[in-house]
C-alpha positions as CSV (number, residue, x, y, z in Angstrom):
1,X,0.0,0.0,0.0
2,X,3.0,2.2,0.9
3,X,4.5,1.0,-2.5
4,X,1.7,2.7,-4.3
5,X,0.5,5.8,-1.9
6,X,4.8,7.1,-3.2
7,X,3.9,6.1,-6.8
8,X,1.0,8.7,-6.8
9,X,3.1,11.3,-5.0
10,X,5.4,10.3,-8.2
11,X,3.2,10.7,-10.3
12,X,1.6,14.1,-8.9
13,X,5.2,15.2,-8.8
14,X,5.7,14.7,-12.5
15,X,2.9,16.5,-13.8
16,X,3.6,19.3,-11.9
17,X,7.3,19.5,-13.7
18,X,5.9,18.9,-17.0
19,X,3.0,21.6,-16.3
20,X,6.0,24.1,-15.1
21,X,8.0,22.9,-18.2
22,X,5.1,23.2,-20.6
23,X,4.5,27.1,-19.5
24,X,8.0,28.1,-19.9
25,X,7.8,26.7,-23.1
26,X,4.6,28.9,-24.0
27,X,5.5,31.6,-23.0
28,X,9.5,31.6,-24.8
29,X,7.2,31.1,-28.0
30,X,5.4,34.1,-27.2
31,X,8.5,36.3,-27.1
32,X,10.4,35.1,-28.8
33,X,8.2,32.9,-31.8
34,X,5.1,34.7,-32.1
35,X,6.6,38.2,-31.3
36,X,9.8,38.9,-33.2
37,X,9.4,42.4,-33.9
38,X,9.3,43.6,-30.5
39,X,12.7,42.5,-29.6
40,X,15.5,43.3,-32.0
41,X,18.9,41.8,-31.6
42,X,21.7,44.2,-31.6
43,X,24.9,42.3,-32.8
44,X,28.0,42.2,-30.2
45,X,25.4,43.4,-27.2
46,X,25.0,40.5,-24.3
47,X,21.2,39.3,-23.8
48,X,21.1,40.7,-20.6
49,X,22.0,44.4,-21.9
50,X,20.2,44.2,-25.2
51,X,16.9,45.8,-24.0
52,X,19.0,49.0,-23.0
53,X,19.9,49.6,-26.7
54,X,18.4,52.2,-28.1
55,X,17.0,51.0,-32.3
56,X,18.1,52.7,-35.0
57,X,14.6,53.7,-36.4
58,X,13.0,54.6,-33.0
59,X,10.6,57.2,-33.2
60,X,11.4,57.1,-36.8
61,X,13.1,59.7,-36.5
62,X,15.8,59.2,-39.6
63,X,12.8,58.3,-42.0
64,X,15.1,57.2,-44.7
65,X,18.2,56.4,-43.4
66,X,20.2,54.9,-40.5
67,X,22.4,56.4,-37.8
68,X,25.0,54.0,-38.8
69,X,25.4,55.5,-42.7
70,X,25.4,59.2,-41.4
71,X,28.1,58.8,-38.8
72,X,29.7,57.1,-41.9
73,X,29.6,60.0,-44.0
74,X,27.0,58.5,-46.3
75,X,26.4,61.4,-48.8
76,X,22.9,60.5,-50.2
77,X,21.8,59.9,-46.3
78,X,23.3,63.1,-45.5
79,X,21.6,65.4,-48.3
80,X,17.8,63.4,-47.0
81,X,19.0,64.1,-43.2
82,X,19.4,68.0,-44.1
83,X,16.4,68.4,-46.3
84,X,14.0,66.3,-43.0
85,X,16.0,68.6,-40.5
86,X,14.7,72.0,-42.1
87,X,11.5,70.5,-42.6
88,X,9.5,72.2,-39.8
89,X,6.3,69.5,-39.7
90,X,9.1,67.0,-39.2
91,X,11.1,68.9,-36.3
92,X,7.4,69.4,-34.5
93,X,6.8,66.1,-34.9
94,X,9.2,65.1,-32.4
95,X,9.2,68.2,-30.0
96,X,7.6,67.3,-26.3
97,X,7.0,70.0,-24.0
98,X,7.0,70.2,-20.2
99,X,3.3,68.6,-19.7
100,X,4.6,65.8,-21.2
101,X,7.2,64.8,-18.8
102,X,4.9,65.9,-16.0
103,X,2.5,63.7,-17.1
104,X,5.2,60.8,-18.2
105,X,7.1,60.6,-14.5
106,X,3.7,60.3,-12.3
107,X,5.0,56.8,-12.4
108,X,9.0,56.6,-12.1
109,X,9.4,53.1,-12.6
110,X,7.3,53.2,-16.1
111,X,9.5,56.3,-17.5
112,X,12.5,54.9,-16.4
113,X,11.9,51.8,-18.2
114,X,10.4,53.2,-21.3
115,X,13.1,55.9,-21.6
116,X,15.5,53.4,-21.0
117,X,18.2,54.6,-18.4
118,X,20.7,52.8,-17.0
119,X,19.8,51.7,-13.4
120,X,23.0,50.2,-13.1
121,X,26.7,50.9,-13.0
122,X,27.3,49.1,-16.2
123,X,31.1,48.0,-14.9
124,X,32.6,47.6,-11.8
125,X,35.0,50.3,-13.1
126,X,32.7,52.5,-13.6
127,X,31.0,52.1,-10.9
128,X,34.2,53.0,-8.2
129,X,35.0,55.9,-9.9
130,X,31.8,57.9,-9.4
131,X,31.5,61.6,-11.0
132,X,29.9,64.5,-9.8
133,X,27.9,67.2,-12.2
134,X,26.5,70.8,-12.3
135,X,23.5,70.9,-15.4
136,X,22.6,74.8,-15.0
137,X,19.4,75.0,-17.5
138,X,16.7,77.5,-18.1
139,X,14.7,76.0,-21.0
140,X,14.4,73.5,-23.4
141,X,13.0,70.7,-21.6
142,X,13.1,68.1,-23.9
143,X,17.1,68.8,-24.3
144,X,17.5,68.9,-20.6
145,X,16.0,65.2,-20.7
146,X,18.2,63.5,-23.1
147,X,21.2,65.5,-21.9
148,X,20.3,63.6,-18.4
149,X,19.4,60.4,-20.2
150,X,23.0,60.2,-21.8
151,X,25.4,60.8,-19.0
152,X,23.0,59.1,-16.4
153,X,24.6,56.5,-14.4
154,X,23.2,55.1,-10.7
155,X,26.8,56.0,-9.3
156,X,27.0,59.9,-10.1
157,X,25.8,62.6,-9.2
158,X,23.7,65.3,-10.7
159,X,22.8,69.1,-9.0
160,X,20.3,70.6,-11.3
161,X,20.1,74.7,-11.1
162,X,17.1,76.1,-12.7
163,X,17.3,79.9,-13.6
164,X,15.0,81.2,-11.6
165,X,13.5,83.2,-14.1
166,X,12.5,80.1,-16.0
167,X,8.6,79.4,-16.6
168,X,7.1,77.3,-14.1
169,X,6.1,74.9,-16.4
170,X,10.1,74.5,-17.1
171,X,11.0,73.9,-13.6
172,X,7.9,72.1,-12.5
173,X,8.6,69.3,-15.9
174,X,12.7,69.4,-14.3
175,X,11.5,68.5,-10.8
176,X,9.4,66.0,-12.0
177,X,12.2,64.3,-14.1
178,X,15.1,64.8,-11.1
179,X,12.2,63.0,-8.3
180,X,12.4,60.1,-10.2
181,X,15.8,59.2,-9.3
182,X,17.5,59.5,-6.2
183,X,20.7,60.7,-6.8
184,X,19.4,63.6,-9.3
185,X,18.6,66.5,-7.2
186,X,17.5,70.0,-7.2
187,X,20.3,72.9,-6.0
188,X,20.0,74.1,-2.5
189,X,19.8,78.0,-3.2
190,X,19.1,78.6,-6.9
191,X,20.0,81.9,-8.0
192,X,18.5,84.3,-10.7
193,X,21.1,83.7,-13.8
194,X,22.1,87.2,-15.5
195,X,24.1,86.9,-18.9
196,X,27.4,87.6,-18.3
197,X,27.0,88.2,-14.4
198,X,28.3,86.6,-11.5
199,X,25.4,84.3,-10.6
200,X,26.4,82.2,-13.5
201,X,29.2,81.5,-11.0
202,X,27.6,81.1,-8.4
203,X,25.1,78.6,-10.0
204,X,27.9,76.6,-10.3
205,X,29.5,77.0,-7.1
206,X,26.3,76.7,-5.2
207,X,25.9,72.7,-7.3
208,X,29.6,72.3,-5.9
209,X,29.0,73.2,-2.3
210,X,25.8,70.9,-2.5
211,X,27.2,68.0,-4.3
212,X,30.5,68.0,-1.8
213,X,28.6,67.9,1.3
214,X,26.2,64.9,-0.5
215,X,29.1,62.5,-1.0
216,X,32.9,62.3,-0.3
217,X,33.1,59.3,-2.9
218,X,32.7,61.5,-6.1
219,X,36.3,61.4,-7.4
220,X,35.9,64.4,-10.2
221,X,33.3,67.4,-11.2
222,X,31.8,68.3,-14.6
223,X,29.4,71.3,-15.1
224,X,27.1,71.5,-18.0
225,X,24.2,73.6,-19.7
226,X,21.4,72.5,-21.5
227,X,22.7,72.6,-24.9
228,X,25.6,70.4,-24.0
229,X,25.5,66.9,-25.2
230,X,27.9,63.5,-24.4
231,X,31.0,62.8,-26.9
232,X,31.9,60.0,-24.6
233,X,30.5,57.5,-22.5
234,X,30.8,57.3,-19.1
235,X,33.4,54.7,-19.1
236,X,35.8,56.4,-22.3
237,X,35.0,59.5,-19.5
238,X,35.8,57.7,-16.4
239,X,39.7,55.9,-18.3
240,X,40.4,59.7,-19.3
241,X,39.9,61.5,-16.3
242,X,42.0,58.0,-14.3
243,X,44.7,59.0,-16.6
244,X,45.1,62.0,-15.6
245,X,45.7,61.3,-11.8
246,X,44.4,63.8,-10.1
247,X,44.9,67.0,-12.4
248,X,42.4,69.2,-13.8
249,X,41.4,69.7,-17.4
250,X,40.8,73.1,-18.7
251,X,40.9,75.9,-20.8
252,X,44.0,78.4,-19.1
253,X,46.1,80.5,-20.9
254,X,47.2,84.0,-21.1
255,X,44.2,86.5,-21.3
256,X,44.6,88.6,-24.7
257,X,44.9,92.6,-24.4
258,X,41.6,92.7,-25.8
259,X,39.8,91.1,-22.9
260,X,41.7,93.0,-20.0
261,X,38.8,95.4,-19.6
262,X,36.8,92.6,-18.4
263,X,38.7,92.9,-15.5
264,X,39.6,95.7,-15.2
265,X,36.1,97.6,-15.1
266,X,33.3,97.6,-12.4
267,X,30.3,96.1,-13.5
268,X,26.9,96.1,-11.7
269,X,23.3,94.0,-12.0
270,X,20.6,96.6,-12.9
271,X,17.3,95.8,-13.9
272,X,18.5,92.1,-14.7
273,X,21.1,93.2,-17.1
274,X,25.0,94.3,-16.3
275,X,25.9,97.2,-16.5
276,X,29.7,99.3,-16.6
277,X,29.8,101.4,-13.5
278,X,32.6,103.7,-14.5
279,X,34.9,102.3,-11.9
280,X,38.1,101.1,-12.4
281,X,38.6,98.0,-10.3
282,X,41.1,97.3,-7.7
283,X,44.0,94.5,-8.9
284,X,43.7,90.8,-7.9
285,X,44.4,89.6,-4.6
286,X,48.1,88.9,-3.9
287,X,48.9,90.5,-7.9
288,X,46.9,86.5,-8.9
289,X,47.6,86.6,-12.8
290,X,44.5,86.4,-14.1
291,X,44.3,83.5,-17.0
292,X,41.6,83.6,-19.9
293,X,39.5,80.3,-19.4
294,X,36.2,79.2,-20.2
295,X,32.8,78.4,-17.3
296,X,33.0,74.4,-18.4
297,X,36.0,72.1,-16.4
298,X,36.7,68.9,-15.4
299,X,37.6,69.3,-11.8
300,X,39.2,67.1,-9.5
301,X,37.4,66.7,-5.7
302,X,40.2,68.6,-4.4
303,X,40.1,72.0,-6.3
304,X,36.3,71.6,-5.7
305,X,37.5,72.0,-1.9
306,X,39.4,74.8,-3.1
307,X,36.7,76.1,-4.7
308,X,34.7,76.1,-1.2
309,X,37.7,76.4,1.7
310,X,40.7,77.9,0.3
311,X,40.8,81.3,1.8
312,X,42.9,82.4,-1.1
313,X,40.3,81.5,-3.2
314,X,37.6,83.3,-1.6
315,X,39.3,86.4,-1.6
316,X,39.8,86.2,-5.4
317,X,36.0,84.9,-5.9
318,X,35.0,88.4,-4.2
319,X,37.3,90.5,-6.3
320,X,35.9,88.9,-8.9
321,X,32.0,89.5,-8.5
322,X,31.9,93.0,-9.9
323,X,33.4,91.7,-13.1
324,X,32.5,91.5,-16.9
325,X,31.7,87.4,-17.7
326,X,33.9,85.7,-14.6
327,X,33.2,82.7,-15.9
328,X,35.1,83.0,-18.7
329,X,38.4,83.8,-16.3
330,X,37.9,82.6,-12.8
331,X,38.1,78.9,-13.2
332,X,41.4,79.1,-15.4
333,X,42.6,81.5,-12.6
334,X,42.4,79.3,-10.0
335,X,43.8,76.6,-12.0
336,X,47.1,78.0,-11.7
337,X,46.9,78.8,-8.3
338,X,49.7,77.7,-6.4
339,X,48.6,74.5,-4.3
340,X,45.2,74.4,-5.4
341,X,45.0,70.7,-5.8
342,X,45.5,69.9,-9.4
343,X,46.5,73.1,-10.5
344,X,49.3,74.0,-13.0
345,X,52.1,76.7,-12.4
346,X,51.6,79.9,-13.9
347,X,54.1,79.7,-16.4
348,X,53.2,80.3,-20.2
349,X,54.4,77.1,-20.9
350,X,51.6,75.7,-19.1
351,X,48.8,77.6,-20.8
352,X,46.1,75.1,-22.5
353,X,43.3,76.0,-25.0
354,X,40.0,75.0,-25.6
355,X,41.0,72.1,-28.2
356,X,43.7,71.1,-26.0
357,X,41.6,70.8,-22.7
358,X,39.2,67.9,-22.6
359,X,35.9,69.6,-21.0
360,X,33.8,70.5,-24.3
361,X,33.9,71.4,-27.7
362,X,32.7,74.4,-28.8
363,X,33.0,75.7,-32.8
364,X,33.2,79.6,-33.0
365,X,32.1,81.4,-36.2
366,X,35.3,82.8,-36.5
367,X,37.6,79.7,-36.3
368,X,35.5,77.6,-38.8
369,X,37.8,77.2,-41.7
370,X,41.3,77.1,-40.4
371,X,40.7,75.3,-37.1
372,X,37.9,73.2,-37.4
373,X,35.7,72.3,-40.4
374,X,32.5,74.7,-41.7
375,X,29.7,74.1,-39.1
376,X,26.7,72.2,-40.8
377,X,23.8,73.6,-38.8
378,X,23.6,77.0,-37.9
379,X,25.0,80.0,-35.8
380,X,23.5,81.2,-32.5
381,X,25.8,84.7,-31.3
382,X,28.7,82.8,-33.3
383,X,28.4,79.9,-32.1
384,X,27.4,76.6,-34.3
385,X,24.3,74.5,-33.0
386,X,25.5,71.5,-34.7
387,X,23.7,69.3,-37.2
388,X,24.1,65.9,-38.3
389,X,27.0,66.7,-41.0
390,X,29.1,68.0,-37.6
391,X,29.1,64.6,-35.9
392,X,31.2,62.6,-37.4
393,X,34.6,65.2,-37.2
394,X,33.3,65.8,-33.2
395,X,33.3,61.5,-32.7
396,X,37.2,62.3,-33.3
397,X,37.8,64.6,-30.7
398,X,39.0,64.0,-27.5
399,X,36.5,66.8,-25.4
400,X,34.2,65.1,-23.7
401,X,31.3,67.0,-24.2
402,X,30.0,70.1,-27.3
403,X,27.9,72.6,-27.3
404,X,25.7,73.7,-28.7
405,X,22.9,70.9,-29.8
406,X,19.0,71.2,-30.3
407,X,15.9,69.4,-30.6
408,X,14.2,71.9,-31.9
409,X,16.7,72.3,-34.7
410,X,17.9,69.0,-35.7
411,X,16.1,66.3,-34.0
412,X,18.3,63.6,-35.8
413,X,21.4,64.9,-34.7
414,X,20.8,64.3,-31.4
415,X,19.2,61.0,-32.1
416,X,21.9,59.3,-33.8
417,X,24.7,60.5,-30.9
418,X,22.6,59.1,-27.7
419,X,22.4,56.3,-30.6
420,X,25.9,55.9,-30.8
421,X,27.1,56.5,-27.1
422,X,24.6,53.6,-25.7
423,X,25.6,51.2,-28.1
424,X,29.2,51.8,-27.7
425,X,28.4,51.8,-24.4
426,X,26.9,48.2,-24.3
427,X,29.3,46.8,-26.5
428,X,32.6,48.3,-24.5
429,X,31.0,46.5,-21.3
430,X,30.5,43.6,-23.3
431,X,33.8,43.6,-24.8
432,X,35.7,44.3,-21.5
């Protein structure tokens, strides 16, 4: 009796398998049989990656052609891309405004998956050598969202200032995006963002003090604007700044006679706008040289505690407030400071440029020609928004980041970028 009460437990036992068996069966066919178009394989990406690849025709936004042949230069690709990119029924088509992020992150979980960040480090390299940014924006929402999207990793950092003077809509749509991740945070004291002024530095500075006392892990610092976009990904980011051990990368170099009444002249805030006050300013604390630069670095934690503690420092950061543009000056200044962590001497042999620094890429109106090739969008105060035909000379660069990209203008340069960064992304981890 025994004999057969454990042959029916057998029995039981087996059907229960072969059920389990049968529905694992059903439902591989349904994903993978019955519903072949919904997952795409991307060659050289692992199965457990593939699903963070971005497709090639997503959104259709290329209509005719692939990201792959226009990075390649493909000239009948190109000549469609231009003619779709100046078609303004095709660049609406694409445009999404604040509502419809608001709308998009009631449910985090949903527009994390459907946007398709990565919610985790993708290496263990990557992931011990965690960065820290600054993203000062005003408008453009829908740039401010694929900016985040691209350089989003669950180990960084990110302070988000929003001007003050920015539509409500604009920062209501950002705090909706930044509550969806935890380590993607609002600035402390937000300041009111005047062209030129000081509170563009302290924008910055106020993201620094803010993302210093949030962590002690971060190892380096990048600021960014809205209009910046990714030439790397995190981990071609993460190698360069290891190589440099410790230094900073930025623009420094001697500031031209043409520039010296930046700094020389008093300038006040009045009625939003700055103004000359007449008054010849005082000279720099301790005779400082004072170095032409740009407002974009990569900065090491230490100067970032320069930044903040170094009395030295602060002295020169209040000299510098009544200044023309001290963004474009202090950062380089301090740079070649004497024991400011990172820092290079002051000597002229030491000066770097924008194309030598590795921050960001910008094309002046002025330069096009002789040091870098004709810009294929268009110009915004001399400055090139970049189209498609730009991307595949700024793959070749070493700068980390360029400015200036838009939605709103070319849709599918942006596209086939964040295209190119994830997959190279994937496949690098893969690979490694």
């Amino acid at each position: 009796m025994a004999l057969f009460t454990r042959l029916g437990h057998g029995r039981r036992f087996t059907n229960v398998i072969l059920r389990v068996i049968a529905i694992v069966a059903l439902l591989w066919t349904v994903v993978f049989v019955i519903s072949p178009t919904e997952i795409e394989w991307v060659p050289t990406l692992s199965w457990s990656n593939r699903w963070l690849a971005y497709k090639e025709y997503e959104g259709n936004v290329e209509d005719a052609c692939n990201c792959s042949s226009l990075l390649q230069g493909d000239i009948d690709c190109m000549e469609n891309a231009k003619l779709l990119s100046i078609s303004k029924d095709f660049r609406k088509k694409f445009l999404r405004k604040e509502d419809n992020y608001i709308n998009a992150t009631v449910n985090c979980r949903n527009f994390q998956t459907r946007k398709k960040y990565t919610m985790f480090p993708l290496s263990k390299e990557e992931e011990d050598f965690p960065l820290a940014y600054s993203i000062v924006v005003h408008h453009k929402i829908q740039n401010f969202e694929h900016l985040l999207r691209a350089i989003y990793a669950p180990q960084n950092l990110y302070c988000v200032h929003v001007d003050k003077k920015a539509s409500l809509a604009f920062l209501e749509a950002v705090m909706s995006i930044t509550f969806c991740f935890p380590n993607v945070f609002m600035v402390s004291r937000p300041v009111d963002v005047v062209y030129a002024g000081w509170p563009r530095v302290q924008a910055d500075i106020n993201c620094m003090a803010d993302l210093f006392n949030v962590s002690t892990k971060w190892k380096y610092f990048i600021n960014l604007c809205g209009q910046d976009f990714p030439l790397k990904t995190n981990l071609e980011m993460v190698r360069s700044l290891k190589m440099l051990k410790g230094a900073n990368s930025m623009e420094t170099e001697k500031m031209a006679g043409g520039k010296r009444w930046r700094v020389e002249a008093a300038h006040h805030i009045v009625d939003g706008q700055l103004k000359a006050t007449g008054e010849k300013k005082a000279p720099t604390p301790f005779n400082l040289p004072v170095m032409s630069g740009n407002a974009y670095i990569l900065a090491s934690r230490g100067y970032v505690q320069s930044v903040l503690q170094d009395q030295r420092v602060q002295q020169l950061i209040e000299w510098a407030k009544d200044s023309y543009s001290p963004d474009e000056f202090l950062w380089a200044t301090i740079q070649r400071m004497p024991g400011v962590p990172g820092s290079s001497p002051p000597d002229a042999k030491y000066d770097l440029t924008d194309m030598n620094a590795r921050a960001r890429m910008v094309k002046w109106q002025w330069h096009e020609g002789p040091v870098y090739p004709m810009c294929s969008g268009h110009h915004v105060r001399s400055v090139c928004v970049y189209g498609i035909g730009d991307l595949q000379w700024l793959l070749e660069q070493h700068h980390f980041f360029a400015n200036k990209f838009d939605l709103a203008a070319d849709p599918i340069a942006i596209h086939c970028l964040e295209w190119y960064l994830r997959h190279k992304a994937l496949t690098d981890v893969d690979q490694w």
